[in-house]
N, C-alpha and C positions, 0 to 999 in steps of 0.2 A: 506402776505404769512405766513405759518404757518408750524408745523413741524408732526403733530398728534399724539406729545407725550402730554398728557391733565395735565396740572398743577395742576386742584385739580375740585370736583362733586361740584357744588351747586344747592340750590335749589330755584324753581320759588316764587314767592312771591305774584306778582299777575298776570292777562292775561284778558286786557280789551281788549275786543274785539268792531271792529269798522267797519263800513257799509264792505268798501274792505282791513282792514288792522287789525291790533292788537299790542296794546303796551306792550310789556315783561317786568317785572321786576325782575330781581335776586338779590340775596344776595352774593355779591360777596366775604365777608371776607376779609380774609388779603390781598386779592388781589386789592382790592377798592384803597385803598393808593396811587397805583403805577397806575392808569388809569386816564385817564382825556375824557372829550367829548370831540368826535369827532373819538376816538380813535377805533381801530378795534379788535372785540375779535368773535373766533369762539365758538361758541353756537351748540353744539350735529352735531359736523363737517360745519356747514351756517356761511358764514361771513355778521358777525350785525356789526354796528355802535353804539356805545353810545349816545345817545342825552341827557342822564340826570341823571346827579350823587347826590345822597343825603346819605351822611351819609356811610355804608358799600354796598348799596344798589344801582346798576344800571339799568336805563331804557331804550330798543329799541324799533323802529320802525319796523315793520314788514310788508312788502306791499304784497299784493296780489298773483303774482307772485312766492314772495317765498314760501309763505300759501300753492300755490298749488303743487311745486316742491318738498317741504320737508315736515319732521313731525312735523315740530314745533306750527303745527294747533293744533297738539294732545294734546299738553302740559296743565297742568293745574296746579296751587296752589300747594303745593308740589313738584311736580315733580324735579325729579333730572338731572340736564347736563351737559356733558362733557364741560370742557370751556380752552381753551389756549387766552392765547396772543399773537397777530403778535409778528413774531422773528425779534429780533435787527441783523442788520448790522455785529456788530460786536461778536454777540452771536454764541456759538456751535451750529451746524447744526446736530440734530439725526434724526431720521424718515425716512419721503420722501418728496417731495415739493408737500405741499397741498395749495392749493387755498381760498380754505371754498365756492366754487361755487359747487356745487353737481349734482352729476347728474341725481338722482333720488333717489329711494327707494325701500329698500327689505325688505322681509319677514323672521323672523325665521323661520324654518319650524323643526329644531330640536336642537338640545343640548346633547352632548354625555360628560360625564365627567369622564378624566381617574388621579384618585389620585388627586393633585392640579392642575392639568392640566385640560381644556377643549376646545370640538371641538367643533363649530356653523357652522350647515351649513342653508343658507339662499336660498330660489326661489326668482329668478331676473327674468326681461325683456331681451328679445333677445337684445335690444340696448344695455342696460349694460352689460353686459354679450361678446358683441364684442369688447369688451376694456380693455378684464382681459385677464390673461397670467398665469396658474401653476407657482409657485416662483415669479410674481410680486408683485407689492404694492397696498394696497388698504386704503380709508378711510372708518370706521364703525363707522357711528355718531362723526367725526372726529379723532379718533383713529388708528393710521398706522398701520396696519397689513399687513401678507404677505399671500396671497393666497394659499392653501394647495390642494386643488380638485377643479374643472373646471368640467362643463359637460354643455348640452344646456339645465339644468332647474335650474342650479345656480351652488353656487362656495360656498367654506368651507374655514373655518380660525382656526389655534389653537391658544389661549388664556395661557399664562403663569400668574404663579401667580400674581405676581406682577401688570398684568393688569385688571387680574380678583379684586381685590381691592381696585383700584385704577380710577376705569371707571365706567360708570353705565353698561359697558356690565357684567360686573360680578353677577348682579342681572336681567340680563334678562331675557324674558320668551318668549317659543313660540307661534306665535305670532305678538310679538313685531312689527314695524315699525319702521325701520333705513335708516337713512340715507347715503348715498351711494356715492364718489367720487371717481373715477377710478384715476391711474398713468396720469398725465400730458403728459408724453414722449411717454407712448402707444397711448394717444390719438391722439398726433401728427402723430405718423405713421401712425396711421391706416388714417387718414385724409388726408396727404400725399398721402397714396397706392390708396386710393378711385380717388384722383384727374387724376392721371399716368395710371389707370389700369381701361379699359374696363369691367364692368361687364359679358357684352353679349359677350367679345371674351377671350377665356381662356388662359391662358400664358403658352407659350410653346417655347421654345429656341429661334425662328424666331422672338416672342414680346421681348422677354429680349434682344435681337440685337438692335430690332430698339430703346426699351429705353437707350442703350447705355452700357448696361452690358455686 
């Protein structure tokens, strides 16, 4: 579980790729010390597993699967990513409860920037896009943000300084490909209302009876 406030940017080091998978390597910094394999760290919002620690420098697994659900196929030598560590137990809780399972991927489609402030609004898929709410949470490449504009061909976020610096969304372009994890607790409802509520017959006082409202 993770909180999508991002501890610190590093960059890829290398990206072997392999018939259905590819092994990642970062350079983790100061952060290397306190991680061991096995351990779980989100990578541009994906929860990876470590299998191989050398020196400041970590390697994961990457299967198929996730290649095709996320952008982490994009990634090459250099590249920069957002990275947290699962949250301790007994650790402060900021953000929102991120998983690092995503649920897909959007598009920049623009970047509006007012003073040190900036807006991103992004074109999503009708699926994603059924799990946002105006003032809910969102992850962007793992980073929590809060939903500023909804409509049915995406949704916007405003970026404060401090995350524009601190992220790689600060240096984003349109474009881009991000990765994308909706609110946990919306997606429950919405999953919930799907299982209760007939598509084909519309709710009108007489359904809200019989489910017991």
């Amino acid at each position: 579980m993770f909180t999508g406030l991002i501890e610190q940017v590093c960059k890829v080091t290398s990206v072997l790729r392999q018939k259905d998978s590819v092994i990642l390597t970062l350079e983790l910094g100061r952060l290397a010390d306190e991680c061991k394999i096995g351990e779980s760290i989100s990578v541009n919002g994906v929860c990876l597993t470590i299998t191989k620690l050398h020196g400041k420098s970590a390697s994961f697994d990457i299967s198929a699967e996730t290649l095709d659900k996320s952008s982490l196929g994009k990634l090459k030598p250099s590249s920069s990513v957002n990275i947290e560590r699962a949250i301790k137990a007994e650790g402060r809780f900021g953000g929102h409860f991120v998983s690092g399972h995503i649920d897909g991927t959007a598009t920049i489609k623009a970047i509006n920037k007012h003073g040190d402030f900036t807006d991103i609004t992004f074109s999503a898929d009708t699926e994603l896009l059924e799990s946002m709410v105006v003032k809910g949470s969102v992850a962007a490449d793992g980073v929590s943000l809060t939903i500023s504009n909804l409509d049915k061909n995406g949704f916007s976020v405003a970026l404060i300084p401090q995350t524009l610096r601190e992220t790689t969304l600060g240096g984003a372009k349109i474009g881009d490909c991000i990765n994308i994890e909706n609110d946990i607790i919306i997606k429950a409802v919405n999953k919930r209302l799907d299982e209760i509520l007939s598509k084909a017959q519309p709710l009108t006082v007489d359904r809200l009876r019989q489910l017991g409202f």
